[in-house]
C-alpha positions in Angstrom: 8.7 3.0 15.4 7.3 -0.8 15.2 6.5 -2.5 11.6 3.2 -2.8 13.2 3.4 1.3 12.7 4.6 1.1 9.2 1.6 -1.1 8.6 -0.4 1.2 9.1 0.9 4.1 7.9 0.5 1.9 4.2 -3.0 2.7 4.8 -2.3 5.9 5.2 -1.9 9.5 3.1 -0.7 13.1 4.0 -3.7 14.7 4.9 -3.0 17.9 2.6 -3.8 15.1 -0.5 -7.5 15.8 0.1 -7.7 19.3 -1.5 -9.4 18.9 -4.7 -6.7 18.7 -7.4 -6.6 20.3 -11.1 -6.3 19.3 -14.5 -2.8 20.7 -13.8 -2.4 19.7 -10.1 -1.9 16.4 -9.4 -3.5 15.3 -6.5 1.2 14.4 -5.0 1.9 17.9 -5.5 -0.8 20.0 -4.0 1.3 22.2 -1.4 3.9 24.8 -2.2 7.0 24.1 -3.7 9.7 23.5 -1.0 7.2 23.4 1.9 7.0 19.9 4.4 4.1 18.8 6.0 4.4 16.7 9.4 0.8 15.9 11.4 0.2 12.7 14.0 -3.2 11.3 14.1 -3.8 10.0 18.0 -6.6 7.5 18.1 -7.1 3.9 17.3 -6.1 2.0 14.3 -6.1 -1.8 12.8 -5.2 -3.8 9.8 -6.6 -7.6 9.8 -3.9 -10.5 8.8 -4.9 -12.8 6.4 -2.7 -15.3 7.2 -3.5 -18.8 9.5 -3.6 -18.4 12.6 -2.4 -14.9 12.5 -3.6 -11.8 14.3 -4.0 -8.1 13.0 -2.1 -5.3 13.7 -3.1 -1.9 16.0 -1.7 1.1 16.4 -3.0 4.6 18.7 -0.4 6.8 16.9 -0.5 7.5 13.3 2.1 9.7 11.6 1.8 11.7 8.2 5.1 12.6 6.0 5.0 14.7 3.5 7.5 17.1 1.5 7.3 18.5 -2.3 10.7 20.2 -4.0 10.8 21.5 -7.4 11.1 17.4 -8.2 11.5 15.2 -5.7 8.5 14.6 -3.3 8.0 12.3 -0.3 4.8 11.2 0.9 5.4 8.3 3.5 7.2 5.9 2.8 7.0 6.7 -1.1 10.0 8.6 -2.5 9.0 10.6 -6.4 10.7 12.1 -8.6 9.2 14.4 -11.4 10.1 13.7 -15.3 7.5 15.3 -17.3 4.3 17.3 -16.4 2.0 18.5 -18.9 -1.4 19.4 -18.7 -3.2 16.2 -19.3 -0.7 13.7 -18.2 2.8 14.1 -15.4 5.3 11.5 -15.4 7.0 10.3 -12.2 9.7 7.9 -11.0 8.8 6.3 -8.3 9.6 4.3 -5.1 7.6 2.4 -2.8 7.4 -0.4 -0.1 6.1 -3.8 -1.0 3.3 -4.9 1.4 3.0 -8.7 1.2 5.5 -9.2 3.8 3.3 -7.5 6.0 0.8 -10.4 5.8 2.9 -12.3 7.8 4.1 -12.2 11.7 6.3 -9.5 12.2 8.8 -8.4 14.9 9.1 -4.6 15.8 11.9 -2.8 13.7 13.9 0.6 14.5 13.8 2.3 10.6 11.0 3.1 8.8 12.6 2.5 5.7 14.5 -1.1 4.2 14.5 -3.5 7.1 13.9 -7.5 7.6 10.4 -8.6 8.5 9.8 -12.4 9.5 7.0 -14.6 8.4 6.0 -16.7 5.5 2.6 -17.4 3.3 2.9 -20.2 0.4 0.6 -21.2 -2.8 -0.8 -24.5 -3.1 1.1 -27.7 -4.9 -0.1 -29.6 -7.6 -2.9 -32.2 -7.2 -4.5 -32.9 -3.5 -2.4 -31.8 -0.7 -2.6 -33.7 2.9 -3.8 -31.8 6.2 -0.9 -30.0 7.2 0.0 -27.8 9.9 0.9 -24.2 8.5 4.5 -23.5 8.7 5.4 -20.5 10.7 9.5 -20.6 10.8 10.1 -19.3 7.1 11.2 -15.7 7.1 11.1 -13.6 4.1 12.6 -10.0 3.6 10.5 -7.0 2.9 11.7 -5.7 -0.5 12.0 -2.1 -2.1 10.2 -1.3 -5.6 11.0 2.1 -8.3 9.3 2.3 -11.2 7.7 4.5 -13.6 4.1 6.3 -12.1 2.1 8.1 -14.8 -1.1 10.3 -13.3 -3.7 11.9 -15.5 -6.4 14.4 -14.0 -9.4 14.5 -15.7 -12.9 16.1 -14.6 -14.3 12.7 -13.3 -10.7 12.0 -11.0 -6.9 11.2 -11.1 -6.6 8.1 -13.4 -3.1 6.3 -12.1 -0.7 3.8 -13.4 2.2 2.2 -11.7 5.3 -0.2 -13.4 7.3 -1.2 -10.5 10.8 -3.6 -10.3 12.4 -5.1 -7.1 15.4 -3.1 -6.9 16.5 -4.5 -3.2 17.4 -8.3 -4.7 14.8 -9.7 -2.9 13.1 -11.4 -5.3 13.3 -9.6 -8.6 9.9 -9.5 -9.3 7.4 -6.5 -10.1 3.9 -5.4 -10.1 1.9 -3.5 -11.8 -0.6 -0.8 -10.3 -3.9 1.2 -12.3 -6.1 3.2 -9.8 -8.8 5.8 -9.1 -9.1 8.6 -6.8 -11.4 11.2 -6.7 -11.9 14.0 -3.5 -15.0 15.8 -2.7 -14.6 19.4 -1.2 -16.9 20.6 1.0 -17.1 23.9 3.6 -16.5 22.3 6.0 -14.9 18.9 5.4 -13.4 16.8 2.7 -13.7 13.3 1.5 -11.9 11.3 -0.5 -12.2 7.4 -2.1 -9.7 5.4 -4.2 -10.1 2.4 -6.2 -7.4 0.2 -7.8 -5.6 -3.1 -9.0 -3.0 -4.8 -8.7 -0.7 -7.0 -10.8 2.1 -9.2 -9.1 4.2 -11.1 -11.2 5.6 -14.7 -10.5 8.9 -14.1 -8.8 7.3 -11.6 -6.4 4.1 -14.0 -5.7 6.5 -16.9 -5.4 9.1 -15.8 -3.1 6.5 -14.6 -0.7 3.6 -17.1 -1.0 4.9 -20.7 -2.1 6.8 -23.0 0.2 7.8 -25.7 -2.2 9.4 -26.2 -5.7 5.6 -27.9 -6.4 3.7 -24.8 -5.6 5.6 -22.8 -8.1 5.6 -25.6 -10.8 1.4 -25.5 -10.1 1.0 -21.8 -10.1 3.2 -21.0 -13.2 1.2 -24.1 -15.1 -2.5 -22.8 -13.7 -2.8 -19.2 -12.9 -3.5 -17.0 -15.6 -2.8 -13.1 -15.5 -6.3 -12.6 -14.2 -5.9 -15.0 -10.7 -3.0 -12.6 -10.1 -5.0 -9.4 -10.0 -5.7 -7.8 -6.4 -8.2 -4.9 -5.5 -8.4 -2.5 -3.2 -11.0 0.3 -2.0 -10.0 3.2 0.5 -12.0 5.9 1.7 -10.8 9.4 3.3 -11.9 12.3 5.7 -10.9 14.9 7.0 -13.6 17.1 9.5 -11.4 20.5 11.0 -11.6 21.2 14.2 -9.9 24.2 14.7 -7.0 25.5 12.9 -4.3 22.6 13.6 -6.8 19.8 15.1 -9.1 17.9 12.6 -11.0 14.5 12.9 -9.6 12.1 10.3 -10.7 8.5 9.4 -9.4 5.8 7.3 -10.7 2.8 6.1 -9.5 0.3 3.2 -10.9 -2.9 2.1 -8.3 -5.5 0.1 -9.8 -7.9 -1.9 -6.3 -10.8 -2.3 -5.8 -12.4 -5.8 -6.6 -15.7 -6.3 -3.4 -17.0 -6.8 -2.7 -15.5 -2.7 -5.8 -17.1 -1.5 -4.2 -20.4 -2.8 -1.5 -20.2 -0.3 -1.4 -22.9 2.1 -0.9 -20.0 4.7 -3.3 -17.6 3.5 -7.2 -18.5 5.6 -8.7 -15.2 4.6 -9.9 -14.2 0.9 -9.5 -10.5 1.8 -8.8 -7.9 4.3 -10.0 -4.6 6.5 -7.8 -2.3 7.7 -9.3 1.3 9.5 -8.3 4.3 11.4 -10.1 6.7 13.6 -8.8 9.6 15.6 -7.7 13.1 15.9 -4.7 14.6 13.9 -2.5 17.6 14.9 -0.9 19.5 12.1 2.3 21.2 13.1 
């Protein structure tokens, strides 16, 4: 499997996520205790790159994970463990990729999981900068975050909260995540749509995105808490075919924070990325 894969599959959730959950049920832990679920989407796929001079990402083959034990769940590339569950709120730890490496040019890998990605995107210096050509021989690691997920059900949607650390050494940074999914059931086909934001804080913005001690001096002395907020919007379906064949698509828009858009390699204030095929449930 390529990065460009893994990419993808970020956009990406098991398909079984679309039932309608409960005020008990979060929307994780929707299949049977102890069962796995394993489906591949064939069709065609694409995630734009924000960065200079950079092209997007395409895939034909798009895998779906998923397993739920007593505790532990994995869905992806996301790794959970349950702490607490109780009718209005349930209390995970919980692991995740980071994504901004994936903003920048990126060589195939052979694991899924923890590997080295290469590419680079910095945040502007202070004062005027000079016409420079983008730099494209930095390499940066693609990091691993746990942290602390709390979901809470309620009759509108699951409300979502995320703390997250850098527990890989990469750059010791973490980012915080609030979001909103809600699925619509129907007879025939279901629908979901998420919305959410996201927090980075200044070690994780500035190992990724700035190139020189002057970008981090600027960014720490001019960005408040707001420029480092991103957005995101993702919509869902799911259309059966028969009983192991369905018709999925995927589409997510990325809105970057300000403080990413300042990035002397960044062109591109936000980002598409869509999927749209036919999935095979086994």
């Amino acid at each position: 499997m390529t990065v460009r894969l893994v990419l993808l599959l970020l956009l990406w959730v098991p398909l079984p996520a679309l039932a309608q959950p409960t005020a008990a049920t979060p929307a994780t832990q929707l299949a049977d205790v102890g069962e796995g679920h394993l489906s591949v989407a064939l069709g065609y796929g694409y995630i734009e790159n924000p960065r200079v001079q950079s092209d997007g990402a395409n895939t034909y083959l798009l895998p779906s994970v998923s397993y739920y034990g007593e505790r532990f769940y994995l869905e992806n590339t996301t790794l959970g463990y349950s702490l607490y569950e109780g009718e209005r709120v349930l209390l995970d730890l919980q692991s995740k990729l980071n994504e901004d490496a994936f903003h920048f040019e990126i060589d195939g890998l052979k694991n899924v999981l923890l590997s080295e990605v290469l590419g680079y995107a910095p945040i502007a210096a202070t004062g005027p900068l000079e016409p420079k050509q983008p730099r494209t021989d930095v390499s940066r690691r693609l990091s691993y975050m746990v942290g602390l997920h709390a979901l809470m059900p309620t009759r509108f949607g699951n409300l979502s909260f995320g703390a997250y650390q850098d527990i890989t050494s990469v750059h010791n940074g973490h980012e915080l995540q609030a979001k909103f999914n809600r699925t619509f059931t129907f007879e025939r086909w279901a629908f979901a749509v998420e919305a959410g934001l996201t927090y980075k804080s200044n070690e994780l913005l500035n190992y990724y995105y700035a190139v020189m001690p002057s970008d981090r001096d600027h960014y720490q002395r001019h960005y408040a808490d707001d420029n480092r907020l991103s957005h995101h919007l993702r919509l869902i379906t799911k259309v059966p075919l028969s009983e192991r064949w369905n018709a999925v698509a995927v589409v997510e828009y990325n809105g970057l924070a300000e403080a990413i858009q300042r990035s002397r390699l960044i062109e591109e204030r936000s980002y598409l990325g869509a999927f749209f095929g036919f999935s095979y449930d086994f």
